[in-house]
N, C-alpha and C positions, 0 to 999 in steps of 0.2 A: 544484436540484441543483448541485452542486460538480462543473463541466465542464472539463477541461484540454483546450485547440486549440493542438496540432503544425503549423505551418502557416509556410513558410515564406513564403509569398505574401502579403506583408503588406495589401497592400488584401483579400484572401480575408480573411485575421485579421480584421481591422477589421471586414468586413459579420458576420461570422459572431459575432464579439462584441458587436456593438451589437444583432444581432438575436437573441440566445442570454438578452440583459440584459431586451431589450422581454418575451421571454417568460417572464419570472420568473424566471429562474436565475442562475447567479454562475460566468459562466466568466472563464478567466483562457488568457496566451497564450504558448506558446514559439516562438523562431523556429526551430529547427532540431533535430536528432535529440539533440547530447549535452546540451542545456538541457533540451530535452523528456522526458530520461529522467531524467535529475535532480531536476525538479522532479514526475515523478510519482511518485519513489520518495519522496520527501523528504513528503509531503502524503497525505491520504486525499482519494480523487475519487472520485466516483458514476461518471465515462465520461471516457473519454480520445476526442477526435474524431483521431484521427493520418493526414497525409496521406504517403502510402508515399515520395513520392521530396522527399527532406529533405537537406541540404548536411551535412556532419560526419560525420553516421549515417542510414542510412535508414532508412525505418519500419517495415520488419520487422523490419528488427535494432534496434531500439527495443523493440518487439512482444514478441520473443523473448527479449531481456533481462531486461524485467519477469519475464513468466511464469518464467523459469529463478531469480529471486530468489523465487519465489510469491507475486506480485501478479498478482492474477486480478482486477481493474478491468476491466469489458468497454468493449470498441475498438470503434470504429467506422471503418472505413477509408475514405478518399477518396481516389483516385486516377482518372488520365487514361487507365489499365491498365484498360482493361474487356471484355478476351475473358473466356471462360470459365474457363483456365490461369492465369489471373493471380487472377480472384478464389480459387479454389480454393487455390492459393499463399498469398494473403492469409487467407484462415482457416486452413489449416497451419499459418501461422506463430504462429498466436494469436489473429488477430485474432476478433471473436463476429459481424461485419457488415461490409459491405462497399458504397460507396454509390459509383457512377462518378462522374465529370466530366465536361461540366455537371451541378449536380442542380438540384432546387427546393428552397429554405429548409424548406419544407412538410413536405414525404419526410425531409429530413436532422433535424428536429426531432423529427417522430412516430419517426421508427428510434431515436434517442436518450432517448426518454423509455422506448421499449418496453426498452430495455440498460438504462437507469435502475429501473424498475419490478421489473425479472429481478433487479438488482444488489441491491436494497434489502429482499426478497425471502428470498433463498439466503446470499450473501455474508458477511453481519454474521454469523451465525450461523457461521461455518466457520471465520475468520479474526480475528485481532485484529494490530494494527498500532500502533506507536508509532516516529514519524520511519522512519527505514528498518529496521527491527526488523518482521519478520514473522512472525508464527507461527498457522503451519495446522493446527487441529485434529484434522483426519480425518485428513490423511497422519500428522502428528506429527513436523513440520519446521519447524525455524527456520533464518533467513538475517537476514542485516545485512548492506545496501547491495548485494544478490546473491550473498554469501557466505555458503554453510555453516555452521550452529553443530551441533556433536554434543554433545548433551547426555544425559545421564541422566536415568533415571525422575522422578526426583525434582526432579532441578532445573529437567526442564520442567515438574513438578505447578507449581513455585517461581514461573517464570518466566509461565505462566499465569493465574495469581491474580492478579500483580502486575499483568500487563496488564489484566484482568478490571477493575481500578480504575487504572487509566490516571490519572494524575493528582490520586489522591488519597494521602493517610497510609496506609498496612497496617500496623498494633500487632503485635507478637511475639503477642501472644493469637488475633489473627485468623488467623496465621500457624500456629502449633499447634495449630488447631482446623480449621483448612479444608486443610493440605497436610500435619500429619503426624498428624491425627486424635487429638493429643492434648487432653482438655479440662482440663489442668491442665498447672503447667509443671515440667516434668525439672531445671531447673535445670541444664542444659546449655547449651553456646555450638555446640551443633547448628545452628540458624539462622543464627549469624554463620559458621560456618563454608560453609557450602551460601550465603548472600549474597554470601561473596568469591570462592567459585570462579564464581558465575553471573557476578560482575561482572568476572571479569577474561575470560569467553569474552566476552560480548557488546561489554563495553566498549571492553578492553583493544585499544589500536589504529587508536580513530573517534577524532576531534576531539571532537564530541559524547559526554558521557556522559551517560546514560539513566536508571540504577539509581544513588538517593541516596540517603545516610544520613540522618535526620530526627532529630537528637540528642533523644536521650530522648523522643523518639514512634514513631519506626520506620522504614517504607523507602515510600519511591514511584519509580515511575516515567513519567520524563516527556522531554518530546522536547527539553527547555531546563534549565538549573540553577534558572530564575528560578521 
């Protein structure tokens, strides 16, 4: 699993990484609350391990961030906060678990695999993701970077497809046959019209753009030009 560790305690990082690697997984590590939210929004993760009191931003308001952009990556909290009011607060805020300080490797490995297993589960199904590009199926909400997109019927059918193949070509035929149900072409610039309004909401305004044009093959979207 793809582990992000919030941890500003760098010898904490370090055992929790060497020992997160022993046991087959591939984490990776931030030192503090505004790296930590960046590089969760910026990546797909299986689990976020996030410890609550972090220099910059703290880790509910990290916690709370995410969810309000809808990243629902389930958290695992560690904290030195271990009355009942604190944890309680800690899942308020988002978080899916809550582990005190001290723990055992043991505990903190089995909670994360159970988050892992629930994530891999539910998740994929509800959600598709491309860089900070979200969009929640059920609700039927998009955000970029934790901002709002309002989009139309149609240009979220648009904007679903294309994430549906993440990184691959979509041909104008795939396109008239899976979002406007036509199986022959109108011989209309309907598509090019509905690709530049999708791309000037999602794009218009990231460093990053997402939604390419592939001359004379069609459109992908991807979290790099390359």
């Amino acid at each position: 699993m793809k582990i992000l560790i919030i941890e500003d305690d760098s010898q904490a990082a370090q055992y929790l990484l060497k020992a997160l690697k022993e046991a087959g997984h591939n984490p990776d590590h931030a030192a503090d609350g505004e790296e930590g939210l960046e590089y969760a929004l910026a990546q797909s993760w299986d689990v976020l391990v996030v410890d609550r009191m972090l220099p910059k931003r703290d880790g509910l308001s990290v916690i709370e961030e995410l969810r309000k952009a809808g990243n629902h990556t389930p958290v695992l909290i560690l904290s030195a906060l271990s009355q009942v009011d604190d944890r309680v607060e800690g899942l308020r805020a988002g978080g899916d678990d809550y582990l005190p300080k001290p723990y055992a490797f043991s505990e903190l490995l089995a909670r994360v695999e159970v988050l892992g297993r629930r994530q891999s589960a539910t998740q994929v199904e509800t959600h598709l993701k491309v860089g900070d590009l979200v969009l929640d199926r059920l609700a039927h909400t998009v955000t970029r970077a934790g901002q709002p997109i309002v989009l139309q019927p149609r240009e979220f059918r648009l904007l679903e497809y294309l994430m549906k193949h993440a990184g691959q070509v979509v041909t104008r035929t795939m396109l008239l046959e899976n979002v406007w149900d036509y199986h022959f072409d109108p011989q209309t610039n309907v598509i090019d019209v509905h690709i530049s309004r999708l791309r000037s909401k999602i794009d218009k305004g990231f460093e990053t753009q997402l939604l390419h044009t592939i001359r004379g093959a069609g459109y992908s979207i991807r979290d790099s030009a390359g």
